[in-house]
C-alpha positions as CSV (number, residue, x, y, z in Angstrom):
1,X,0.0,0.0,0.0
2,X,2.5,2.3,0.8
3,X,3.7,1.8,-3.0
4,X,0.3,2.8,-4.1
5,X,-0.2,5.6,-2.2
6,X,3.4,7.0,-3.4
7,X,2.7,6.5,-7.3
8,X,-1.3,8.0,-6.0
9,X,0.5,11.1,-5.0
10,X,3.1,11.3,-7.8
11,X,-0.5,11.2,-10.5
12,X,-2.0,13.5,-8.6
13,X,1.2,16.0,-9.1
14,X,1.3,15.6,-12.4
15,X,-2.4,16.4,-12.7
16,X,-1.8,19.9,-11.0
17,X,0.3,20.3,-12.8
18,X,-1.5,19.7,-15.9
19,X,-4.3,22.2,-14.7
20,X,-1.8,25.3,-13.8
21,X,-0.2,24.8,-17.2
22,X,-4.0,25.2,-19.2
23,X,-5.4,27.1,-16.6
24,X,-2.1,29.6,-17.8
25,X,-3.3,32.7,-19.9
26,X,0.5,33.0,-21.4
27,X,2.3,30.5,-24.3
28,X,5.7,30.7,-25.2
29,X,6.5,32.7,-28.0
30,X,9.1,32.5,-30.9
31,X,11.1,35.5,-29.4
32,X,12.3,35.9,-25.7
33,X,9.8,35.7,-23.4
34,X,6.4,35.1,-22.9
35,X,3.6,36.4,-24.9
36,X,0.3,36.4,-23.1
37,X,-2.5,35.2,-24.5
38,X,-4.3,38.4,-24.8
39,X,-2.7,41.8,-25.2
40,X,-4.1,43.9,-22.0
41,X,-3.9,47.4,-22.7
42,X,-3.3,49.8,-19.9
43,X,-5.6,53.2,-19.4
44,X,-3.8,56.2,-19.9
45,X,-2.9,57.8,-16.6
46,X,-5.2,60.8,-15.4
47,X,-2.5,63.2,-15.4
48,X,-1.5,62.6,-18.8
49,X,-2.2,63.3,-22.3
50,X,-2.0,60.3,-24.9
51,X,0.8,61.5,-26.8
52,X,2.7,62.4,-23.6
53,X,1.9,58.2,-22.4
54,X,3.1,57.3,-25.6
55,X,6.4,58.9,-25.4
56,X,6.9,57.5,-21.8
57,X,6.1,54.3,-23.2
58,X,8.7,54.9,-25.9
59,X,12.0,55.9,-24.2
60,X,11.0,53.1,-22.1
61,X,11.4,50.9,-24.9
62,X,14.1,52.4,-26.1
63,X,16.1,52.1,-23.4
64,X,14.8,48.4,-23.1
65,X,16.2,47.8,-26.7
66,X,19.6,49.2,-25.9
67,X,20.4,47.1,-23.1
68,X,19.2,43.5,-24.6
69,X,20.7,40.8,-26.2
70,X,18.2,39.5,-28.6
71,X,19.1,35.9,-29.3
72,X,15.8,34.3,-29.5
73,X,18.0,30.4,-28.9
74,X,21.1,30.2,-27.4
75,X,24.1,31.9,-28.5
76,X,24.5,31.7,-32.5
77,X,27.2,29.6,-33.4
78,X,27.0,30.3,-37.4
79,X,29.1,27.2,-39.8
80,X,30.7,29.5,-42.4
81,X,33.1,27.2,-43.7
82,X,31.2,24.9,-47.0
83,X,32.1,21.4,-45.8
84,X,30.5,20.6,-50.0
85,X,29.0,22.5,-52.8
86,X,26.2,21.3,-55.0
87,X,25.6,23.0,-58.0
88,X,21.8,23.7,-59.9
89,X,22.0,24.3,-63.8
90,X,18.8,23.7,-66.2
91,X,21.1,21.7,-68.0
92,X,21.7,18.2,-66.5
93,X,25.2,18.1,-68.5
94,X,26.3,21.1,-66.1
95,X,24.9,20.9,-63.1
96,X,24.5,18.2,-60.2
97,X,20.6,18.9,-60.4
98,X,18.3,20.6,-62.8
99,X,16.0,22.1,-59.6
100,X,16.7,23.5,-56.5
101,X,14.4,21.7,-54.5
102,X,16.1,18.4,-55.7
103,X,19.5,19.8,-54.6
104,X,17.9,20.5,-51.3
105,X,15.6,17.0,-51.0
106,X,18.9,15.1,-51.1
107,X,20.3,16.7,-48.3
108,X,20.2,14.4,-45.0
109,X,17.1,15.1,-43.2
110,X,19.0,16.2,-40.4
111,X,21.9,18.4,-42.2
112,X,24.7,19.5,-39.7
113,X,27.3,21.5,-41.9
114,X,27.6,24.0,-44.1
115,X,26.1,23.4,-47.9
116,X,26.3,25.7,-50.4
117,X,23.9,25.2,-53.6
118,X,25.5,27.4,-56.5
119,X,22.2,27.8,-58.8
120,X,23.7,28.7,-62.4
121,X,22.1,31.8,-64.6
122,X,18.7,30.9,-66.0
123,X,14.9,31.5,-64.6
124,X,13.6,28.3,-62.1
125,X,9.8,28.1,-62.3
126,X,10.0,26.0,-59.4
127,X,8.0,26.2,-55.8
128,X,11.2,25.5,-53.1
129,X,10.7,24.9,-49.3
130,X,13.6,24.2,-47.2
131,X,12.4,21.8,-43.8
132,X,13.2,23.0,-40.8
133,X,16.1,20.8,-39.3
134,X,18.0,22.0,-42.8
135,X,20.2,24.2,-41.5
136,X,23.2,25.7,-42.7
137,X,22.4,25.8,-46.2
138,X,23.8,28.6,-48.4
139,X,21.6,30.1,-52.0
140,X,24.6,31.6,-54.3
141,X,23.2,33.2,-57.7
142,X,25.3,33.8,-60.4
143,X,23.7,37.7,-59.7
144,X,20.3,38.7,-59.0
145,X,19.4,39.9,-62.7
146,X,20.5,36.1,-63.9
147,X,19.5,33.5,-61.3
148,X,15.6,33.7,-61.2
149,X,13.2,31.5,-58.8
150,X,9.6,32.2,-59.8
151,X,6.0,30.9,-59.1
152,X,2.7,32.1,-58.9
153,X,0.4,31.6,-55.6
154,X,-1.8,33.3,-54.3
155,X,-3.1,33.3,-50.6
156,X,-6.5,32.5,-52.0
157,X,-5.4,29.3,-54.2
158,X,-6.4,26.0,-53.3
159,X,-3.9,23.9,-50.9
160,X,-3.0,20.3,-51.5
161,X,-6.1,19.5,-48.8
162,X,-8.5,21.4,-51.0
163,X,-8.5,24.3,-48.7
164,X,-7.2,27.7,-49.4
165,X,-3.2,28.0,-49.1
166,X,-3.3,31.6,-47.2
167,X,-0.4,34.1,-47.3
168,X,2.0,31.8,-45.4
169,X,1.9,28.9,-48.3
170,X,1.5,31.3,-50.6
171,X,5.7,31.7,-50.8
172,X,7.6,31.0,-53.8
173,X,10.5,30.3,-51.7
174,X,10.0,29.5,-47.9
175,X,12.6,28.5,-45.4
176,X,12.4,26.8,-42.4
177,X,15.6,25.9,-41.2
178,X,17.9,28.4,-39.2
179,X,21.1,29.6,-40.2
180,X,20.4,30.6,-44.0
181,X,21.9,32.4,-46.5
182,X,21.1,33.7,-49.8
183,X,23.3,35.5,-52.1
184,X,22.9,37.5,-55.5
185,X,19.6,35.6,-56.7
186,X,15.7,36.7,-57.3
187,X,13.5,35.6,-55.6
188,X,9.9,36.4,-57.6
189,X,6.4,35.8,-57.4
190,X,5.2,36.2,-60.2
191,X,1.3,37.8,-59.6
192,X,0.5,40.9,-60.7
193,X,-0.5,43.9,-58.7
194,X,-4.2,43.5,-57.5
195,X,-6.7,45.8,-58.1
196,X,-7.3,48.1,-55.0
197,X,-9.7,45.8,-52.2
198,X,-8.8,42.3,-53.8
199,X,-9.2,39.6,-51.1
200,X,-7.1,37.0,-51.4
201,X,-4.4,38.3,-53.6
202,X,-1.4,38.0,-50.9
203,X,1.4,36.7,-52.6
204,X,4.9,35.8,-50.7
205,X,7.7,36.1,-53.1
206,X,9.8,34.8,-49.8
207,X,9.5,33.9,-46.5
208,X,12.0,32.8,-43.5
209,X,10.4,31.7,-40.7
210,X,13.6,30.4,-39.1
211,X,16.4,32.6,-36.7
212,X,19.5,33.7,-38.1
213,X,19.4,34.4,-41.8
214,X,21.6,36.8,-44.3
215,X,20.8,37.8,-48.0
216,X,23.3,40.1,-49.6
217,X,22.3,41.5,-53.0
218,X,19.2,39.6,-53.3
219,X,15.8,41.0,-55.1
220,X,12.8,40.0,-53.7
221,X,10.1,40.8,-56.6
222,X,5.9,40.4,-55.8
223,X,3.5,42.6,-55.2
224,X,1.0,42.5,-51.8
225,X,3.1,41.1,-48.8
226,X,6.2,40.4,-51.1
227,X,8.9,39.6,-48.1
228,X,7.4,37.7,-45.5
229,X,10.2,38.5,-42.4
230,X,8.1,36.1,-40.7
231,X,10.2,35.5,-36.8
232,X,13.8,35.2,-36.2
233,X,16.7,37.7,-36.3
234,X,17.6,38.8,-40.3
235,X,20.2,40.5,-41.9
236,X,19.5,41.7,-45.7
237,X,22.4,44.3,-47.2
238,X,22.2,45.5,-50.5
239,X,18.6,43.8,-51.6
240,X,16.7,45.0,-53.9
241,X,12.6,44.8,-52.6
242,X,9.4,45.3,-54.2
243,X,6.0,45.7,-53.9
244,X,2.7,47.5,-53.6
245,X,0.9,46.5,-50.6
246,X,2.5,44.9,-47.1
247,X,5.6,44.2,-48.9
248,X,8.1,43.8,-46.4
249,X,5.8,41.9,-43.2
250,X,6.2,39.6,-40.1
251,X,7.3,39.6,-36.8
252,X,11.0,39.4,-37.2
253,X,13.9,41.1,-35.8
254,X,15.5,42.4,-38.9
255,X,18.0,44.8,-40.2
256,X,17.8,46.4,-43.6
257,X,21.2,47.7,-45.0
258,X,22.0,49.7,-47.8
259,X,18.6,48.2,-49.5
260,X,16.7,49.7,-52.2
261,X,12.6,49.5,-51.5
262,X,10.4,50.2,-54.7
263,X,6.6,51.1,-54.8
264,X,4.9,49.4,-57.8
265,X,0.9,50.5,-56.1
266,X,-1.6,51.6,-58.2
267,X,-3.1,53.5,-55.5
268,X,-2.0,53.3,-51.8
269,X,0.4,51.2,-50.7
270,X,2.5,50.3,-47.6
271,X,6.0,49.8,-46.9
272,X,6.0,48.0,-43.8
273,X,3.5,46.0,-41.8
274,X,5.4,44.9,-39.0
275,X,3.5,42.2,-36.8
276,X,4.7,42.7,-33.0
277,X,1.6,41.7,-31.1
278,X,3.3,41.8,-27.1
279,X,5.3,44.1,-25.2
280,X,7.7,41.1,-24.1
281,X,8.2,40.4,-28.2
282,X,11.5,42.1,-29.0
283,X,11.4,42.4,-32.7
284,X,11.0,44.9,-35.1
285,X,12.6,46.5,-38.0
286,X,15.3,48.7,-38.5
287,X,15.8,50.1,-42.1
288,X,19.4,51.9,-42.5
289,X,21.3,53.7,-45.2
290,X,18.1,52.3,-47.3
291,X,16.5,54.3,-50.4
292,X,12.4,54.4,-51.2
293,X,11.3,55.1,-54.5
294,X,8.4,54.3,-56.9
295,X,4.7,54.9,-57.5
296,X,1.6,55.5,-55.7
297,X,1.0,57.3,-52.3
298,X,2.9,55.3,-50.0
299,X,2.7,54.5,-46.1
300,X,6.3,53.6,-44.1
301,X,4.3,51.3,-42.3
302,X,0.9,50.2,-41.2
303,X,0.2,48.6,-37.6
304,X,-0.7,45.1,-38.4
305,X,1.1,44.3,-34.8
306,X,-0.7,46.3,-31.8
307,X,2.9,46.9,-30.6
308,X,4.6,47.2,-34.1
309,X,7.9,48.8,-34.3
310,X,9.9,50.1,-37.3
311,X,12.3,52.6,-37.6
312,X,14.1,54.6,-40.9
313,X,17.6,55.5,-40.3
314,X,19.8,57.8,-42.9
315,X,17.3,56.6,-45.7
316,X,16.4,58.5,-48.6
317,X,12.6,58.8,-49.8
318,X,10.9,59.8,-52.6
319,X,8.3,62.1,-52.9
320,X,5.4,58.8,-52.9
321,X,5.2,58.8,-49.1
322,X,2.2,59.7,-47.7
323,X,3.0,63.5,-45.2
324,X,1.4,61.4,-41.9
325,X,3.8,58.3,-42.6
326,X,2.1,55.9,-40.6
327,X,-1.1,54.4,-40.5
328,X,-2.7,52.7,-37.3
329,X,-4.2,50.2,-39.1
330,X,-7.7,51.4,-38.4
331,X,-7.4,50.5,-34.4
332,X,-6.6,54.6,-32.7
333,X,-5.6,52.1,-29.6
334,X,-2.9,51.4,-31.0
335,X,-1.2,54.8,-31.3
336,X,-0.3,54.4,-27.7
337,X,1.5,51.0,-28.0
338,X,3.4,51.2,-31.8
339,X,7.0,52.5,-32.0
340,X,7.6,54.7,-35.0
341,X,10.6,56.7,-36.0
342,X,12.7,58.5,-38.0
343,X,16.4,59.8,-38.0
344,X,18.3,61.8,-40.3
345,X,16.4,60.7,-43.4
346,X,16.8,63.0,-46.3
347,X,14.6,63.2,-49.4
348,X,11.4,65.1,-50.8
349,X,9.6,62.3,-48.7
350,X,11.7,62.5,-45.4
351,X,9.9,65.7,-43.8
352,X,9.2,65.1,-40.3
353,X,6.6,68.1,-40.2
354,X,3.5,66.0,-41.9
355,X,4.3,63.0,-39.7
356,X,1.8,61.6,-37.2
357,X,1.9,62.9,-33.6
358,X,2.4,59.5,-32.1
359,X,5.4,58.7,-34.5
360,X,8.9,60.2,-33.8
361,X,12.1,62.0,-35.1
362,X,14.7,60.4,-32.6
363,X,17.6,62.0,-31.2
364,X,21.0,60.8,-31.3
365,X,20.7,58.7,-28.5
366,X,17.4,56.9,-28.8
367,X,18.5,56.1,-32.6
368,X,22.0,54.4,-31.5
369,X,20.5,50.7,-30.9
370,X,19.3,50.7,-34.4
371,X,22.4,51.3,-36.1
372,X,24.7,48.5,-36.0
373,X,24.5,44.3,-36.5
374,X,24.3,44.7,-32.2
375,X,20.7,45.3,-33.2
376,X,20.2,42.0,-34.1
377,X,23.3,40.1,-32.4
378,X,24.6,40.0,-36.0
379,X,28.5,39.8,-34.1
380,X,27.3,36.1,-33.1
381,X,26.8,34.7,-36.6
382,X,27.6,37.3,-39.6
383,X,31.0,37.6,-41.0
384,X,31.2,40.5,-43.1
């Protein structure tokens, strides 16, 4: 009896335990943290105004940002070193595979080292997914205006179920896997601009939902929700990115470098629609030394996250962008809890004095976090 009455007691632990874990209102989240299962907003004090709570809230954060380190797993330990290389030509008599996916499908399930997958000039009408225990696999072009990966989904297209594929499946190219890098390739999807108020018509020319990626001198080409920075700390330096609607998305913690952002809307578009739905999330984008041009009337951002955070840095604009900058995504509540700003951005679009009263032009000191690789840990796993 006494036996019974040990392993009794040892169920009933494991049963309260059970309870406190879904009796818990918070779940763990792909960034530091936990992210509660609802996002409680907090009244505005009494004694102050909203825009006055909003700035409290933002050197708050700022000062928050400046002091973390962001590494969403443990310390990056990047594998720089190509233990093989592969190469991808549409002739067989040149290449080791005709199709990038193959390349990638006879990988080991479980890949360990450092791949590169040299994909020779030509255009690949091919849908590629890499799975997510793929890691340490490198994308080399032969340049981004010769080495083409194209397809055609929409968010509203059928999946292989029978139901529709949404904005996630809807990538041309989607990785998984942490620890990826792509280099002087396109990456296209290739459906044109909706009209204004289409449903459906999201369509990912790329998406990484995996920690710890670089793309130098990659073009991301699509229209609504091109570049789907989905979760993960990114690095992208001179890309080439463009879009009408949503084109640069997610939740990620990524910095843009020396990138050139084009408008192709017909009407109004968005840069940015940053998804940061929790205080405790630390991502968000930083865009630095970038240029915007194109067409259209053209928002930096729109507030797709409650808490959405995005910041322009020494970038040039072009006269498309829209005087208030920044939309709140229909929801005012959410003027008090996004984190907009600007410094030292030049250009006929640049002027602070249109901008929206709960966006910012930052001073030297709240800008500093967002100006290096620190900003995303980049000194654990990028070599320059």
């Amino acid at each position: 009896m006494p036996e019974n009455r040990h392993s009794l007691a040892s169920h009933l632990i494991v049963v309260v335990v059970l309870l406190l874990l879904l009796g818990s209102r918070t779940s763990l989240c792909h960034t530091k943290g936990l992210r509660p299962g609802r996002s409680a907003r907090k009244p505005v004090p009494q004694n102050m105004t909203r825009v006055q709570y909003s700035e409290q809230q933002f050197m708050k954060w700022v000062k928050f940002v400046g002091s973390l380190n962001h590494s969403i797993f443990k310390t990056a330990k990047n594998k720089l070193s190509p233990s093989y290389t592969l190469t991808v030509d549409k002739n067989p008599a040149y290449g080791d595979f005709t199709s990038i996916q193959d390349a990638i499908d006879s990988l080991p399930s479980i890949n360990p080292v450092r791949v590169v997958i040299k994909v020779h000039a030509g255009v690949y009408t091919e849908k590629v997914s890499i799975p997510q225990f793929k890691s340490y696999i490198t994308i080399e072009g032969a340049g981004a205006a010769k080495t083409i990966v194209q397809w055609g989904d929409t968010a509203d297209m059928p999946g292989p179920k029978g139901q529709h594929m949404g904005t996630y499946g809807s990538a041309t190219f989607g990785v998984n896997s942490p620890f990826f890098i792509a280099k002087n390739i396109t990456f296209k999807n290739t459906t044109p601009v909706p009209k204004p108020g289409a449903v459906g018509k999201q369509a990912v020319a790329f998406r990484i939902s995996a920690d710890t990626a670089a793309f130098w001198g990659c073009s991301f080409l699509g229209a609504q929700d091109t570049l789907y920075d989905h979760l993960g700390r990114h690095y992208y330096k001179d890309c080439y990115i463009e879009g009408s609607v949503d084109f640069i998305f997610g939740n990620g913690l990524s910095l843009f470098e020396s990138c050139h952002v084009h408008a192709i809307a017909l009407n109004i578009g968005a840069l940015t629609a940053q998804g940061r739905s929790s205080m405790l999330e630390d991502t968000g984008f930083s865009f630095l030394k970038c240029k915007v041009t194109g067409s259209g009337a053209l928002y930096l951002g729109r507030a797709w996250g409650p808490f959405s955070r995005v910041v322009f840095a020494y970038t040039w604009m072009d006269d498309i962008i829209i005087p208030k900058g920044w939309y709140n995504w229909g929801d005012p509540g959410r003027e008090m809890t996004v984190f907009y700003g600007q410094y030292k951005c030049i250009g006929p679009g640049a002027s602070f004095a249109g901008r929206v009263s709960w966006s910012r032009e930052l001073t030297d000191e709240e800008a500093k976090p967002f100006l290096s690789l620190s900003f995303i840990d980049g000194s654990e796993w990028i070599k320059m």
